[in-house]
C-alpha positions as CSV (number, residue, x, y, z in Angstrom):
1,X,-7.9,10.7,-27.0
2,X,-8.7,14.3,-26.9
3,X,-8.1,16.5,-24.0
4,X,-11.5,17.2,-23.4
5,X,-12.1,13.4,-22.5
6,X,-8.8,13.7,-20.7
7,X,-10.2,16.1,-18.2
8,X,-14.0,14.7,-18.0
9,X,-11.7,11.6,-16.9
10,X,-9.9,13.5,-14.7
11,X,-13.1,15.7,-12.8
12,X,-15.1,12.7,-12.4
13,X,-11.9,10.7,-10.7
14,X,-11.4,13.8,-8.6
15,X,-15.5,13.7,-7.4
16,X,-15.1,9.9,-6.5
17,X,-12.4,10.2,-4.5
18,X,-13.9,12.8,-3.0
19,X,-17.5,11.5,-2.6
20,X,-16.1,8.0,-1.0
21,X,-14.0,10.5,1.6
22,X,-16.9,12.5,2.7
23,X,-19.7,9.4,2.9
24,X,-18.5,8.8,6.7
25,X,-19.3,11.9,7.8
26,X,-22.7,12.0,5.6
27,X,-23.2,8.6,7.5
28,X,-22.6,9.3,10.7
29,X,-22.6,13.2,11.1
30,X,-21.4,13.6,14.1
31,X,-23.2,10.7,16.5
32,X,-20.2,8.6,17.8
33,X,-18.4,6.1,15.1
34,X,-19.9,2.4,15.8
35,X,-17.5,0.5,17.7
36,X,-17.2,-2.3,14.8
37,X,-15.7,0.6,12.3
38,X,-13.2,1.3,14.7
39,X,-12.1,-2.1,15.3
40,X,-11.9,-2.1,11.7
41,X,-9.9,0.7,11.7
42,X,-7.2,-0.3,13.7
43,X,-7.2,-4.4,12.2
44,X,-7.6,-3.2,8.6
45,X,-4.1,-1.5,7.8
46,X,-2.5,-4.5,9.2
47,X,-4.6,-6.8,7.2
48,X,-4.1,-5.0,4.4
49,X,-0.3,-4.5,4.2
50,X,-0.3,-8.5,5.1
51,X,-2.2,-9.3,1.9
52,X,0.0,-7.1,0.0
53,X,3.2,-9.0,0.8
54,X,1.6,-12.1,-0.1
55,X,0.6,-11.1,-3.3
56,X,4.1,-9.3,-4.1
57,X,6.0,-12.9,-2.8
58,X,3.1,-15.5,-4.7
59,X,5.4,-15.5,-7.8
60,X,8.5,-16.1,-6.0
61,X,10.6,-18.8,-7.7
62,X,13.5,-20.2,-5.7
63,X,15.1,-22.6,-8.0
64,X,17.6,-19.7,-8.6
65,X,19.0,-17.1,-6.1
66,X,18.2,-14.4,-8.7
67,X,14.5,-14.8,-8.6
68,X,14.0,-14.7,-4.6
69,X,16.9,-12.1,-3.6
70,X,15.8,-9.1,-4.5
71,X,12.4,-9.7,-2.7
72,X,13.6,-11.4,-0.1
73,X,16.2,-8.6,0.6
74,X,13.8,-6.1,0.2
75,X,11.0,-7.5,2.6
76,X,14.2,-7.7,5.3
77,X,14.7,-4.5,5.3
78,X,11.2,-3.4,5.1
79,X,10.6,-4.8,8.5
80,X,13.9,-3.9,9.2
81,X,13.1,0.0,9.0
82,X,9.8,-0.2,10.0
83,X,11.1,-1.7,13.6
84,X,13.3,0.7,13.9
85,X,12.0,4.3,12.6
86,X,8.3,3.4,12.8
87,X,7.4,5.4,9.9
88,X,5.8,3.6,6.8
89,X,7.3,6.0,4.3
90,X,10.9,5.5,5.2
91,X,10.2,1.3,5.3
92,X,8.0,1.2,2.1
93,X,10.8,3.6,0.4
94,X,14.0,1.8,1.3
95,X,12.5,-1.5,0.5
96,X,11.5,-0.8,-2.7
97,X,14.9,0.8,-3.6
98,X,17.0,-1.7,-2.3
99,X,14.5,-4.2,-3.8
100,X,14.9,-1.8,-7.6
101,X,18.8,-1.7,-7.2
102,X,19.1,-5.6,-6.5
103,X,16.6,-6.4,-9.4
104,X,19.5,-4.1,-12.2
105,X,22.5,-5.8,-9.9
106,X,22.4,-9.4,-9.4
């Protein structure tokens, strides 16, 4: 692949992400957000995450303890951290370490 097709690739990524940011405000200018998006926004994170867990866990074999420790250990403490420091960085981090380390361990 040549880098010309590399950075058409690239630019018209770049105005996509850009065009789906700025279509609310094209939308809605600046009349008050309908109160359906913002129940949306505060349900759709949540809904979101939850779906995400479920499809990380679908595979999850437990006729061994090496197939469901790792995730299971790393879920834990996801919730763990994210009850205590409320920050999804720090949760979604030390999960997925804990979760890499157990994977090259057990």
């Amino acid at each position: 692949m040549s880098n010309t097709v590399v950075l058409i690739s690239i630019l018209i990524m770049a105005l996509v992400t850009a065009l789906i940011r700025f279509i609310p405000f094209f939308v809605f200018g600046r009349k008050k957000t309908p109160a359906y998006i913002e129940y949306l926004g505060k349900v759709l994170p949540a809904a979101v995450m939850g779906m995400l867990v479920v499809y990380c866990l679908k595979d999850m074999r437990f006729d061994e303890y090496v197939n469901f420790v790792p995730g299971l250990v790393g879920v834990i403490l996801t919730v763990i951290v994210q009850a205590l420091k409320r920050n999804p960085i720090y949760s979604i981090l030390a999960g997925t370490i804990i979760y890499m380390i157990l994977l090259r361990v057990i």
